[in-house]
C-alpha positions as CSV (number, residue, x, y, z in Angstrom):
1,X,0.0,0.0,0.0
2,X,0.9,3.3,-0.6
3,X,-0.5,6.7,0.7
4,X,0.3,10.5,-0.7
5,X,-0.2,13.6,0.1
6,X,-0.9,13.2,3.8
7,X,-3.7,15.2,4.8
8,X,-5.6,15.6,7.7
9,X,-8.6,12.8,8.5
10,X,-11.2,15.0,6.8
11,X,-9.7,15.3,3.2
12,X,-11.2,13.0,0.3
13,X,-9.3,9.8,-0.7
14,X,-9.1,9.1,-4.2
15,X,-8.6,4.8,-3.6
16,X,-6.5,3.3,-6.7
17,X,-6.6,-0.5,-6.8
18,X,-4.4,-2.3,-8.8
19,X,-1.2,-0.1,-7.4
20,X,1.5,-2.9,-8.7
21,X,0.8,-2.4,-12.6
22,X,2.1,0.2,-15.3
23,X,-1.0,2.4,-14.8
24,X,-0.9,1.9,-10.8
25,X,2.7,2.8,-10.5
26,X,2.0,5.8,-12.6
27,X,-0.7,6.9,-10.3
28,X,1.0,6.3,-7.3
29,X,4.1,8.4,-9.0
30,X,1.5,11.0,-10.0
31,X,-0.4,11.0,-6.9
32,X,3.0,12.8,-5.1
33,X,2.9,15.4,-7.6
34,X,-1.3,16.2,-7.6
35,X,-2.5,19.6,-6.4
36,X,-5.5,17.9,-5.7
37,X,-6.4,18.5,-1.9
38,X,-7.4,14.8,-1.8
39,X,-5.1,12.0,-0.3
40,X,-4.3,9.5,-3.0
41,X,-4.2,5.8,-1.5
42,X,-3.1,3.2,-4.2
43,X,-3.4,-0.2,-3.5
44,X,-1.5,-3.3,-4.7
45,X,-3.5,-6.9,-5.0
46,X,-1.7,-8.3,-1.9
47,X,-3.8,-5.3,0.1
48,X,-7.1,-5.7,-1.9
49,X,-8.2,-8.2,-4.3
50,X,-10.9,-6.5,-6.1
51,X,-12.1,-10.3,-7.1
52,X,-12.9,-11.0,-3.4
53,X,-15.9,-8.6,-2.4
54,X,-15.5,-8.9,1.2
55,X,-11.7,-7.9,0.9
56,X,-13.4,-5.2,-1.1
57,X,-15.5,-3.8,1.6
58,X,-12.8,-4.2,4.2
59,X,-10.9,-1.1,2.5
60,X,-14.0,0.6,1.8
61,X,-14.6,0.6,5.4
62,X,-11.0,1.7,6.1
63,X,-10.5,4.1,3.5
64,X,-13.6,5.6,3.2
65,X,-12.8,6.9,-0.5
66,X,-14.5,9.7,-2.0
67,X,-13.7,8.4,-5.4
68,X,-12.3,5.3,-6.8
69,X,-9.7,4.8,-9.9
70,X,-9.7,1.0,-10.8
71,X,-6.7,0.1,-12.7
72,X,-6.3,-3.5,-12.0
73,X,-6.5,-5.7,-14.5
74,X,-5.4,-9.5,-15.9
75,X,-3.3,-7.9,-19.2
76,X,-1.4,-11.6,-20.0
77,X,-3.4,-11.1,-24.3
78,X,-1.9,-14.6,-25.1
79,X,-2.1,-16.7,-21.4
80,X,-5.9,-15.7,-21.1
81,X,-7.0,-17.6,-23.9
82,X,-6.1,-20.7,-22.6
83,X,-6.6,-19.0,-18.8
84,X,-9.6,-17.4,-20.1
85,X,-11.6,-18.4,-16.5
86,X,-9.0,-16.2,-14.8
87,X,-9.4,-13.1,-17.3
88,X,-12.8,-12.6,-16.0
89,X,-12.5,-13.1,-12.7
90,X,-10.1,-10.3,-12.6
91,X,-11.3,-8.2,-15.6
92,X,-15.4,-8.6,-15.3
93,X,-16.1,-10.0,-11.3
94,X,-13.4,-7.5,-9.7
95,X,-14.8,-4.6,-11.7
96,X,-18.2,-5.9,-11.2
97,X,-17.6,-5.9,-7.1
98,X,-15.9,-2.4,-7.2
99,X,-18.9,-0.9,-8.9
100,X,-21.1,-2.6,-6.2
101,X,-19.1,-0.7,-3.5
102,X,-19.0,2.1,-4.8
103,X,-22.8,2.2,-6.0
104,X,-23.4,1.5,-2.1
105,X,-21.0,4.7,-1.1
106,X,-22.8,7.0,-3.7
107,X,-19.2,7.4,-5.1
108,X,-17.6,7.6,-8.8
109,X,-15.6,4.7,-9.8
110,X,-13.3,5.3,-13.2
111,X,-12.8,2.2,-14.5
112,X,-10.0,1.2,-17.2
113,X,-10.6,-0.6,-20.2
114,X,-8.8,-1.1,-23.4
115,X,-9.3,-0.7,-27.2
116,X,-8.8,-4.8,-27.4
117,X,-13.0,-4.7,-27.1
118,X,-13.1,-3.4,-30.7
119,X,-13.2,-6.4,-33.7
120,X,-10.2,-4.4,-35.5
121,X,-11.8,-4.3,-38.9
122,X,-12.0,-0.5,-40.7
123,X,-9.5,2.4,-41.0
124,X,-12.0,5.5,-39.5
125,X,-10.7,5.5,-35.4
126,X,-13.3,4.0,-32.8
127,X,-15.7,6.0,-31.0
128,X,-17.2,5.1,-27.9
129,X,-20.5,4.5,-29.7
130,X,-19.0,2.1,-32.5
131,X,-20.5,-1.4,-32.2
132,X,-18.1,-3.6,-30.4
133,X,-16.9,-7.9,-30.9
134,X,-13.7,-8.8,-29.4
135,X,-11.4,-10.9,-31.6
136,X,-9.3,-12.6,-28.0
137,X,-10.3,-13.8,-24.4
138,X,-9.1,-10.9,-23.4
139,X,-10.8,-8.7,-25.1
140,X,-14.3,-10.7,-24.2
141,X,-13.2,-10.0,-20.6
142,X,-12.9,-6.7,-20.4
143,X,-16.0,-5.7,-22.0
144,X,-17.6,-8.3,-19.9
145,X,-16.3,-5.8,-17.2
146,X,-17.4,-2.6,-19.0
147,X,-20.8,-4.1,-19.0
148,X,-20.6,-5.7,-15.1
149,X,-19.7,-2.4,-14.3
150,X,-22.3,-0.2,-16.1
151,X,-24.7,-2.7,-15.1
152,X,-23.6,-2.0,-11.6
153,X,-23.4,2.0,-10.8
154,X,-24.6,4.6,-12.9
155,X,-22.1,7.5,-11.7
156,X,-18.9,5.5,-13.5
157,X,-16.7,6.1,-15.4
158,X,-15.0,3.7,-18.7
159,X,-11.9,5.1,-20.0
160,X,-10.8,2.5,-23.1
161,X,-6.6,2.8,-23.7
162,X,-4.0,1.2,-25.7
163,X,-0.3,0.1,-25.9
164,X,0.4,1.3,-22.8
165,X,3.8,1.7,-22.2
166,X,6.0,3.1,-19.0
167,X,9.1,2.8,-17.7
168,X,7.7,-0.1,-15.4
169,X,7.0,-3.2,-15.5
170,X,6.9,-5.5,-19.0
171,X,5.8,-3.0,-22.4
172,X,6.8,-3.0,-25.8
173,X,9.3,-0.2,-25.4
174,X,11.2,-2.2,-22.6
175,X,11.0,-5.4,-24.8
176,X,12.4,-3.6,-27.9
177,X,15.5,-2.4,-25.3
178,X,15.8,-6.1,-24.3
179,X,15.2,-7.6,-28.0
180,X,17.4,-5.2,-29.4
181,X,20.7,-6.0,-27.4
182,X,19.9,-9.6,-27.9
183,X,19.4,-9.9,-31.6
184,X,20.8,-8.2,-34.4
185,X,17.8,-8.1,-36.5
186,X,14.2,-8.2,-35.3
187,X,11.3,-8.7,-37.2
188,X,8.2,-6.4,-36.1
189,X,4.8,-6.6,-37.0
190,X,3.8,-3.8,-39.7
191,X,-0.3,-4.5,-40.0
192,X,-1.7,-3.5,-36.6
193,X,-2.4,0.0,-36.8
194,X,-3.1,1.6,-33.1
195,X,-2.2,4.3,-30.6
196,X,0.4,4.2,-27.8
197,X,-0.6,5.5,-24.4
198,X,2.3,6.8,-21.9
199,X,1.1,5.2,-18.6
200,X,2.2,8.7,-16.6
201,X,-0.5,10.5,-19.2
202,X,-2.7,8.3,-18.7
203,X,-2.6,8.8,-14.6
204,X,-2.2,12.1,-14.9
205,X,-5.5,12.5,-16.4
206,X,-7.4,10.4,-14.4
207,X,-5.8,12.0,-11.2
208,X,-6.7,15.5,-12.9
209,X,-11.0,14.2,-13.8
210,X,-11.2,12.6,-10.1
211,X,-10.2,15.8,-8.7
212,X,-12.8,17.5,-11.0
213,X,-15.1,15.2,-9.4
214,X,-14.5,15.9,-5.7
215,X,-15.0,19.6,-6.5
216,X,-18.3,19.3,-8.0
217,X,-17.5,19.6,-11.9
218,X,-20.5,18.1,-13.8
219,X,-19.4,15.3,-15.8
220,X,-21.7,13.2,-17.4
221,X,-20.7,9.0,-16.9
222,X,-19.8,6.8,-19.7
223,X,-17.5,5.6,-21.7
224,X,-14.9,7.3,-23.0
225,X,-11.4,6.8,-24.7
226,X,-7.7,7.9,-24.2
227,X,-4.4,7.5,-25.7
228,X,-1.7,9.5,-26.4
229,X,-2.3,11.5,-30.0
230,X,-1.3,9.8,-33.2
231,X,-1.7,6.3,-34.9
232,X,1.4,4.3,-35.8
233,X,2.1,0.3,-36.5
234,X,4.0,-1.8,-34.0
235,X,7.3,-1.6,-37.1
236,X,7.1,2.4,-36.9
237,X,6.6,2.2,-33.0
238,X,10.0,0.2,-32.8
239,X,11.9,2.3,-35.2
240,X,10.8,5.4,-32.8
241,X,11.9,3.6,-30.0
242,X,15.2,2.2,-31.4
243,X,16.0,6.0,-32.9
244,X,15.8,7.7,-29.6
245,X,17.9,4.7,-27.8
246,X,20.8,5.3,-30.2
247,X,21.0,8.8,-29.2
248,X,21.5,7.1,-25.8
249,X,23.9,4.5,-26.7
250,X,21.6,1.6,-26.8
251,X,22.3,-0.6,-29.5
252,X,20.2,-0.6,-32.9
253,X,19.2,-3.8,-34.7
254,X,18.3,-3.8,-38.6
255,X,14.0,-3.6,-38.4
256,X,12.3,-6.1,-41.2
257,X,8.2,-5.9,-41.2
258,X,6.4,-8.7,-41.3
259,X,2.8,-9.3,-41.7
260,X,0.4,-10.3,-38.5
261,X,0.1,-14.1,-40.2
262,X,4.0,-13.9,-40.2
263,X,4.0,-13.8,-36.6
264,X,1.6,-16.3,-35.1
265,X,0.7,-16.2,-31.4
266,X,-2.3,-17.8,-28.9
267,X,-4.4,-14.7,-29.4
268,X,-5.9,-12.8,-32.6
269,X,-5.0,-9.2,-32.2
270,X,-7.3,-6.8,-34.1
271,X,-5.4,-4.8,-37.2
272,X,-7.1,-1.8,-36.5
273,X,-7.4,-0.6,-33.0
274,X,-6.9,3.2,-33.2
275,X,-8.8,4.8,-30.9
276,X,-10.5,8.4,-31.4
277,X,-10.4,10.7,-28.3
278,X,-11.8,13.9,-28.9
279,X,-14.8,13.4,-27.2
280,X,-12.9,12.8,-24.1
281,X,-11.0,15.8,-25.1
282,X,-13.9,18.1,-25.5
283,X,-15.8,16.5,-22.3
284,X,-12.7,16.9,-19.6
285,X,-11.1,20.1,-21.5
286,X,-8.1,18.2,-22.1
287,X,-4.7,18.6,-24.0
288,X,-3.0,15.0,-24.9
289,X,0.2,15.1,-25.7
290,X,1.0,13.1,-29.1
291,X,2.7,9.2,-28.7
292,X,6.2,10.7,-29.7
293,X,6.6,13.3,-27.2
294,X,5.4,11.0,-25.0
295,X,7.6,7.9,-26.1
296,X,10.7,10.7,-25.9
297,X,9.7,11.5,-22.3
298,X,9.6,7.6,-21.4
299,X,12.8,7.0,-23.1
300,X,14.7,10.2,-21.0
301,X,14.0,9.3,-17.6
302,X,15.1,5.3,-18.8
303,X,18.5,7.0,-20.0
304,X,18.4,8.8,-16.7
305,X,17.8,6.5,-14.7
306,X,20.3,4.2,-16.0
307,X,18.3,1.6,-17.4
308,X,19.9,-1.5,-18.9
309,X,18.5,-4.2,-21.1
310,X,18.2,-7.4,-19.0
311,X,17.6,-10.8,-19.8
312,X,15.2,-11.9,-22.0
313,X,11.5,-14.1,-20.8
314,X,9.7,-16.8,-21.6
315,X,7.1,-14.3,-22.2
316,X,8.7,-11.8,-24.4
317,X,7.3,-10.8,-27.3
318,X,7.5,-8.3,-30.2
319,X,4.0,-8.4,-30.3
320,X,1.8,-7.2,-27.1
Protein backbone atom coordinates (compact mmCIF):
# COMPACT_ATOMS: atom_id res chain seq x y z
CA UNK A 1 0.00 0.00 0.00
CA UNK A 2 0.86 3.35 -0.59
CA UNK A 3 -0.53 6.70 0.65
CA UNK A 4 0.28 10.49 -0.65
CA UNK A 5 -0.23 13.57 0.09
CA UNK A 6 -0.86 13.24 3.80
CA UNK A 7 -3.74 15.23 4.83
CA UNK A 8 -5.63 15.63 7.66
CA UNK A 9 -8.57 12.80 8.50
CA UNK A 10 -11.17 15.00 6.85
CA UNK A 11 -9.65 15.25 3.25
CA UNK A 12 -11.16 13.05 0.27
CA UNK A 13 -9.32 9.79 -0.74
CA UNK A 14 -9.13 9.11 -4.19
CA UNK A 15 -8.56 4.76 -3.60
CA UNK A 16 -6.48 3.32 -6.71
CA UNK A 17 -6.62 -0.50 -6.82
CA UNK A 18 -4.44 -2.34 -8.75
CA UNK A 19 -1.18 -0.14 -7.35
CA UNK A 20 1.49 -2.93 -8.69
CA UNK A 21 0.82 -2.40 -12.59
CA UNK A 22 2.07 0.21 -15.30
CA UNK A 23 -0.99 2.45 -14.84
CA UNK A 24 -0.91 1.87 -10.82
CA UNK A 25 2.69 2.84 -10.49
CA UNK A 26 1.96 5.84 -12.65
CA UNK A 27 -0.71 6.90 -10.30
CA UNK A 28 0.99 6.35 -7.33
CA UNK A 29 4.13 8.45 -8.97
CA UNK A 30 1.46 11.01 -10.00
CA UNK A 31 -0.44 11.02 -6.92
CA UNK A 32 3.01 12.81 -5.10
CA UNK A 33 2.87 15.39 -7.61
CA UNK A 34 -1.27 16.16 -7.59
CA UNK A 35 -2.45 19.60 -6.35
CA UNK A 36 -5.50 17.87 -5.74
CA UNK A 37 -6.36 18.53 -1.94
CA UNK A 38 -7.43 14.85 -1.77
CA UNK A 39 -5.05 12.00 -0.27
CA UNK A 40 -4.25 9.50 -2.98
CA UNK A 41 -4.20 5.84 -1.50
CA UNK A 42 -3.13 3.21 -4.25
CA UNK A 43 -3.35 -0.25 -3.50
CA UNK A 44 -1.52 -3.30 -4.74
CA UNK A 45 -3.48 -6.89 -5.03
CA UNK A 46 -1.71 -8.29 -1.92
CA UNK A 47 -3.78 -5.26 0.09
CA UNK A 48 -7.13 -5.74 -1.88
CA UNK A 49 -8.16 -8.22 -4.32
CA UNK A 50 -10.92 -6.48 -6.10
CA UNK A 51 -12.15 -10.27 -7.09
CA UNK A 52 -12.86 -11.04 -3.37
CA UNK A 53 -15.92 -8.59 -2.45
CA UNK A 54 -15.51 -8.94 1.21
CA UNK A 55 -11.68 -7.93 0.94
CA UNK A 56 -13.40 -5.21 -1.12
CA UNK A 57 -15.50 -3.84 1.61
CA UNK A 58 -12.84 -4.17 4.17
CA UNK A 59 -10.91 -1.07 2.51
CA UNK A 60 -13.97 0.58 1.81
CA UNK A 61 -14.56 0.59 5.36
CA UNK A 62 -11.04 1.66 6.12
CA UNK A 63 -10.53 4.07 3.47
CA UNK A 64 -13.62 5.63 3.18
CA UNK A 65 -12.79 6.88 -0.48
CA UNK A 66 -14.53 9.74 -1.98
CA UNK A 67 -13.66 8.42 -5.37
CA UNK A 68 -12.25 5.27 -6.80
CA UNK A 69 -9.74 4.76 -9.89
CA UNK A 70 -9.71 1.01 -10.78
CA UNK A 71 -6.66 0.13 -12.67
CA UNK A 72 -6.30 -3.53 -11.98
CA UNK A 73 -6.45 -5.66 -14.46
CA UNK A 74 -5.41 -9.47 -15.90
CA UNK A 75 -3.27 -7.91 -19.22
CA UNK A 76 -1.44 -11.56 -19.98
CA UNK A 77 -3.36 -11.11 -24.29
CA UNK A 78 -1.92 -14.63 -25.09
CA UNK A 79 -2.07 -16.69 -21.44
CA UNK A 80 -5.93 -15.69 -21.09
CA UNK A 81 -7.05 -17.56 -23.87
CA UNK A 82 -6.05 -20.65 -22.62
CA UNK A 83 -6.58 -19.03 -18.80
CA UNK A 84 -9.57 -17.38 -20.08
CA UNK A 85 -11.57 -18.38 -16.48
CA UNK A 86 -8.99 -16.23 -14.83
CA UNK A 87 -9.37 -13.07 -17.33
CA UNK A 88 -12.76 -12.63 -16.04
CA UNK A 89 -12.48 -13.11 -12.67
CA UNK A 90 -10.10 -10.28 -12.55
CA UNK A 91 -11.30 -8.19 -15.58
CA UNK A 92 -15.44 -8.64 -15.29
CA UNK A 93 -16.14 -9.97 -11.31
CA UNK A 94 -13.40 -7.50 -9.75
CA UNK A 95 -14.79 -4.56 -11.71
CA UNK A 96 -18.23 -5.87 -11.19
CA UNK A 97 -17.62 -5.91 -7.09
CA UNK A 98 -15.89 -2.42 -7.21
CA UNK A 99 -18.88 -0.94 -8.86
CA UNK A 100 -21.13 -2.57 -6.23
CA UNK A 101 -19.13 -0.69 -3.45
CA UNK A 102 -18.97 2.14 -4.84
CA UNK A 103 -22.80 2.23 -6.01
CA UNK A 104 -23.44 1.54 -2.13
CA UNK A 105 -21.00 4.66 -1.09
CA UNK A 106 -22.82 6.98 -3.69
CA UNK A 107 -19.20 7.38 -5.14
CA UNK A 108 -17.64 7.57 -8.81
CA UNK A 109 -15.59 4.65 -9.80
CA UNK A 110 -13.28 5.28 -13.18
CA UNK A 111 -12.77 2.21 -14.47
CA UNK A 112 -9.95 1.21 -17.24
CA UNK A 113 -10.57 -0.60 -20.22
CA UNK A 114 -8.83 -1.13 -23.42
CA UNK A 115 -9.28 -0.75 -27.19
CA UNK A 116 -8.78 -4.84 -27.44
CA UNK A 117 -13.03 -4.71 -27.10
CA UNK A 118 -13.10 -3.35 -30.72
CA UNK A 119 -13.21 -6.44 -33.67
CA UNK A 120 -10.20 -4.38 -35.50
CA UNK A 121 -11.81 -4.28 -38.92
CA UNK A 122 -12.03 -0.52 -40.71
CA UNK A 123 -9.52 2.42 -41.00
CA UNK A 124 -11.96 5.52 -39.46
CA UNK A 125 -10.71 5.55 -35.42
CA UNK A 126 -13.27 4.04 -32.81
CA UNK A 127 -15.67 6.05 -30.97
CA UNK A 128 -17.18 5.15 -27.86
CA UNK A 129 -20.48 4.45 -29.67
CA UNK A 130 -19.05 2.13 -32.54
CA UNK A 131 -20.51 -1.35 -32.25
CA UNK A 132 -18.06 -3.60 -30.40
CA UNK A 133 -16.85 -7.93 -30.87
CA UNK A 134 -13.69 -8.84 -29.45
CA UNK A 135 -11.36 -10.90 -31.56
CA UNK A 136 -9.29 -12.60 -27.96
CA UNK A 137 -10.27 -13.85 -24.36
CA UNK A 138 -9.07 -10.85 -23.41
CA UNK A 139 -10.83 -8.66 -25.13
CA UNK A 140 -14.27 -10.67 -24.23
CA UNK A 141 -13.25 -9.97 -20.59
CA UNK A 142 -12.86 -6.75 -20.43
CA UNK A 143 -16.02 -5.65 -21.98
CA UNK A 144 -17.59 -8.31 -19.89
CA UNK A 145 -16.35 -5.80 -17.18
CA UNK A 146 -17.43 -2.65 -19.01
CA UNK A 147 -20.75 -4.11 -19.02
CA UNK A 148 -20.57 -5.69 -15.14
CA UNK A 149 -19.65 -2.37 -14.30
CA UNK A 150 -22.27 -0.16 -16.15
CA UNK A 151 -24.66 -2.69 -15.11
CA UNK A 152 -23.63 -1.95 -11.64
CA UNK A 153 -23.38 1.96 -10.77
CA UNK A 154 -24.65 4.55 -12.86
CA UNK A 155 -22.14 7.48 -11.70
CA UNK A 156 -18.89 5.49 -13.54
CA UNK A 157 -16.74 6.08 -15.42
CA UNK A 158 -14.98 3.73 -18.72
CA UNK A 159 -11.88 5.09 -20.00
CA UNK A 160 -10.83 2.45 -23.09
CA UNK A 161 -6.64 2.82 -23.68
CA UNK A 162 -4.02 1.23 -25.73
CA UNK A 163 -0.32 0.07 -25.85
CA UNK A 164 0.39 1.35 -22.79
CA UNK A 165 3.82 1.69 -22.19
CA UNK A 166 5.99 3.09 -19.04
CA UNK A 167 9.15 2.83 -17.72
CA UNK A 168 7.71 -0.09 -15.37
CA UNK A 169 6.97 -3.18 -15.53
CA UNK A 170 6.90 -5.51 -19.01
CA UNK A 171 5.81 -3.05 -22.38
CA UNK A 172 6.84 -3.04 -25.84
CA UNK A 173 9.33 -0.22 -25.42
CA UNK A 174 11.17 -2.24 -22.62
CA UNK A 175 11.05 -5.42 -24.81
CA UNK A 176 12.44 -3.62 -27.87
CA UNK A 177 15.47 -2.36 -25.32
CA UNK A 178 15.77 -6.11 -24.30
CA UNK A 179 15.25 -7.61 -27.98
CA UNK A 180 17.36 -5.25 -29.35
CA UNK A 181 20.75 -6.02 -27.43
CA UNK A 182 19.92 -9.61 -27.89
CA UNK A 183 19.42 -9.92 -31.63
CA UNK A 184 20.78 -8.15 -34.37
CA UNK A 185 17.84 -8.06 -36.49
CA UNK A 186 14.23 -8.24 -35.30
CA UNK A 187 11.33 -8.72 -37.24
CA UNK A 188 8.22 -6.45 -36.13
CA UNK A 189 4.77 -6.59 -37.03
CA UNK A 190 3.81 -3.85 -39.73
CA UNK A 191 -0.30 -4.50 -39.96
CA UNK A 192 -1.71 -3.54 -36.61
CA UNK A 193 -2.44 0.02 -36.76
CA UNK A 194 -3.10 1.62 -33.15
CA UNK A 195 -2.24 4.27 -30.61
CA UNK A 196 0.40 4.22 -27.78
CA UNK A 197 -0.63 5.46 -24.36
CA UNK A 198 2.30 6.83 -21.92
CA UNK A 199 1.10 5.21 -18.56
CA UNK A 200 2.20 8.71 -16.58
CA UNK A 201 -0.50 10.52 -19.25
CA UNK A 202 -2.75 8.34 -18.73
CA UNK A 203 -2.63 8.83 -14.57
CA UNK A 204 -2.22 12.08 -14.90
CA UNK A 205 -5.50 12.50 -16.39
CA UNK A 206 -7.44 10.36 -14.37
CA UNK A 207 -5.84 11.98 -11.22
CA UNK A 208 -6.74 15.49 -12.91
CA UNK A 209 -11.04 14.19 -13.83
CA UNK A 210 -11.20 12.63 -10.13
CA UNK A 211 -10.22 15.84 -8.72
CA UNK A 212 -12.76 17.48 -10.95
CA UNK A 213 -15.09 15.15 -9.40
CA UNK A 214 -14.50 15.89 -5.74
CA UNK A 215 -14.97 19.60 -6.54
CA UNK A 216 -18.30 19.31 -7.99
CA UNK A 217 -17.48 19.60 -11.85
CA UNK A 218 -20.46 18.12 -13.84
CA UNK A 219 -19.38 15.33 -15.83
CA UNK A 220 -21.65 13.15 -17.39
CA UNK A 221 -20.73 8.96 -16.93
CA UNK A 222 -19.81 6.83 -19.72
CA UNK A 223 -17.49 5.59 -21.73
CA UNK A 224 -14.86 7.28 -23.00
CA UNK A 225 -11.35 6.83 -24.72
CA UNK A 226 -7.67 7.88 -24.15
CA UNK A 227 -4.40 7.45 -25.70
CA UNK A 228 -1.74 9.48 -26.36
CA UNK A 229 -2.25 11.53 -29.99
CA UNK A 230 -1.31 9.81 -33.22
CA UNK A 231 -1.65 6.32 -34.87
CA UNK A 232 1.37 4.30 -35.76
CA UNK A 233 2.13 0.33 -36.53
CA UNK A 234 3.96 -1.78 -33.97
CA UNK A 235 7.29 -1.59 -37.11
CA UNK A 236 7.13 2.42 -36.95
CA UNK A 237 6.55 2.22 -33.03
CA UNK A 238 9.96 0.25 -32.83
CA UNK A 239 11.90 2.28 -35.23
CA UNK A 240 10.79 5.36 -32.79
CA UNK A 241 11.85 3.55 -30.03
CA UNK A 242 15.20 2.21 -31.43
CA UNK A 243 16.04 5.96 -32.90
CA UNK A 244 15.84 7.69 -29.57
CA UNK A 245 17.91 4.67 -27.80
CA UNK A 246 20.77 5.25 -30.22
CA UNK A 247 21.01 8.76 -29.15
CA UNK A 248 21.51 7.13 -25.82
CA UNK A 249 23.90 4.53 -26.75
CA UNK A 250 21.65 1.60 -26.80
CA UNK A 251 22.34 -0.59 -29.53
CA UNK A 252 20.22 -0.59 -32.86
CA UNK A 253 19.17 -3.78 -34.71
CA UNK A 254 18.32 -3.84 -38.59
CA UNK A 255 14.02 -3.59 -38.43
CA UNK A 256 12.34 -6.06 -41.23
CA UNK A 257 8.22 -5.85 -41.19
CA UNK A 258 6.40 -8.75 -41.32
CA UNK A 259 2.77 -9.29 -41.70
CA UNK A 260 0.44 -10.32 -38.55
CA UNK A 261 0.07 -14.13 -40.20
CA UNK A 262 3.99 -13.90 -40.23
CA UNK A 263 4.02 -13.76 -36.61
CA UNK A 264 1.60 -16.32 -35.10
CA UNK A 265 0.68 -16.18 -31.38
CA UNK A 266 -2.35 -17.84 -28.94
CA UNK A 267 -4.37 -14.67 -29.37
CA UNK A 268 -5.85 -12.77 -32.58
CA UNK A 269 -4.98 -9.19 -32.18
CA UNK A 270 -7.35 -6.79 -34.09
CA UNK A 271 -5.43 -4.83 -37.18
CA UNK A 272 -7.14 -1.82 -36.55
CA UNK A 273 -7.41 -0.57 -33.03
CA UNK A 274 -6.90 3.21 -33.22
CA UNK A 275 -8.76 4.79 -30.90
CA UNK A 276 -10.51 8.40 -31.40
CA UNK A 277 -10.39 10.75 -28.32
CA UNK A 278 -11.81 13.88 -28.91
CA UNK A 279 -14.77 13.44 -27.23
CA UNK A 280 -12.86 12.85 -24.13
CA UNK A 281 -10.96 15.77 -25.12
CA UNK A 282 -13.89 18.06 -25.54
CA UNK A 283 -15.81 16.45 -22.29
CA UNK A 284 -12.75 16.94 -19.65
CA UNK A 285 -11.14 20.12 -21.49
CA UNK A 286 -8.12 18.22 -22.10
CA UNK A 287 -4.75 18.62 -24.03
CA UNK A 288 -2.97 14.95 -24.86
CA UNK A 289 0.23 15.09 -25.69
CA UNK A 290 1.03 13.06 -29.08
CA UNK A 291 2.73 9.24 -28.72
CA UNK A 292 6.19 10.74 -29.72
CA UNK A 293 6.56 13.33 -27.18
CA UNK A 294 5.44 11.04 -25.04
CA UNK A 295 7.63 7.94 -26.10
CA UNK A 296 10.68 10.73 -25.89
CA UNK A 297 9.73 11.49 -22.30
CA UNK A 298 9.56 7.56 -21.37
CA UNK A 299 12.80 7.04 -23.08
CA UNK A 300 14.73 10.18 -21.00
CA UNK A 301 13.99 9.28 -17.61
CA UNK A 302 15.13 5.35 -18.84
CA UNK A 303 18.46 7.02 -19.97
CA UNK A 304 18.40 8.84 -16.70
CA UNK A 305 17.79 6.46 -14.70
CA UNK A 306 20.28 4.20 -16.00
CA UNK A 307 18.27 1.57 -17.45
CA UNK A 308 19.88 -1.55 -18.91
CA UNK A 309 18.53 -4.25 -21.15
CA UNK A 310 18.19 -7.37 -19.04
CA UNK A 311 17.58 -10.77 -19.82
CA UNK A 312 15.20 -11.89 -22.01
CA UNK A 313 11.48 -14.10 -20.81
CA UNK A 314 9.67 -16.84 -21.57
CA UNK A 315 7.15 -14.25 -22.17
CA UNK A 316 8.72 -11.78 -24.42
CA UNK A 317 7.30 -10.79 -27.33
CA UNK A 318 7.51 -8.33 -30.18
CA UNK A 319 3.99 -8.40 -30.34
CA UNK A 320 1.77 -7.18 -27.10
Amino acid sequence: MIRMNAARDSTPVILVFGGGGQLGRALAESGQSSSTEAVVVVLERSAADITNADDVMRVFEKFRPAVVINAAAYTAVDAAESHEAMAFRSNAMGPHNLALACAGAHIPLLHVSTDYVFPGTGEVPWSPADPIAPVNAYGRSKLAGEWAVQAAHRHSYIFRTSWVFSPWGNNFVKSMLRLGAARAELAIVNDQHGCPTYALDLAATLLKIAAGLLQGQSFTPGIYHFSNTGATTWFDFANAVFEIAARSGYVRPRLRPITTAEYPSPAARPQWSVLDCRATIRHFGLTIPAWRDALQRCMDRLAKEGYKSSPLTNSESLNH
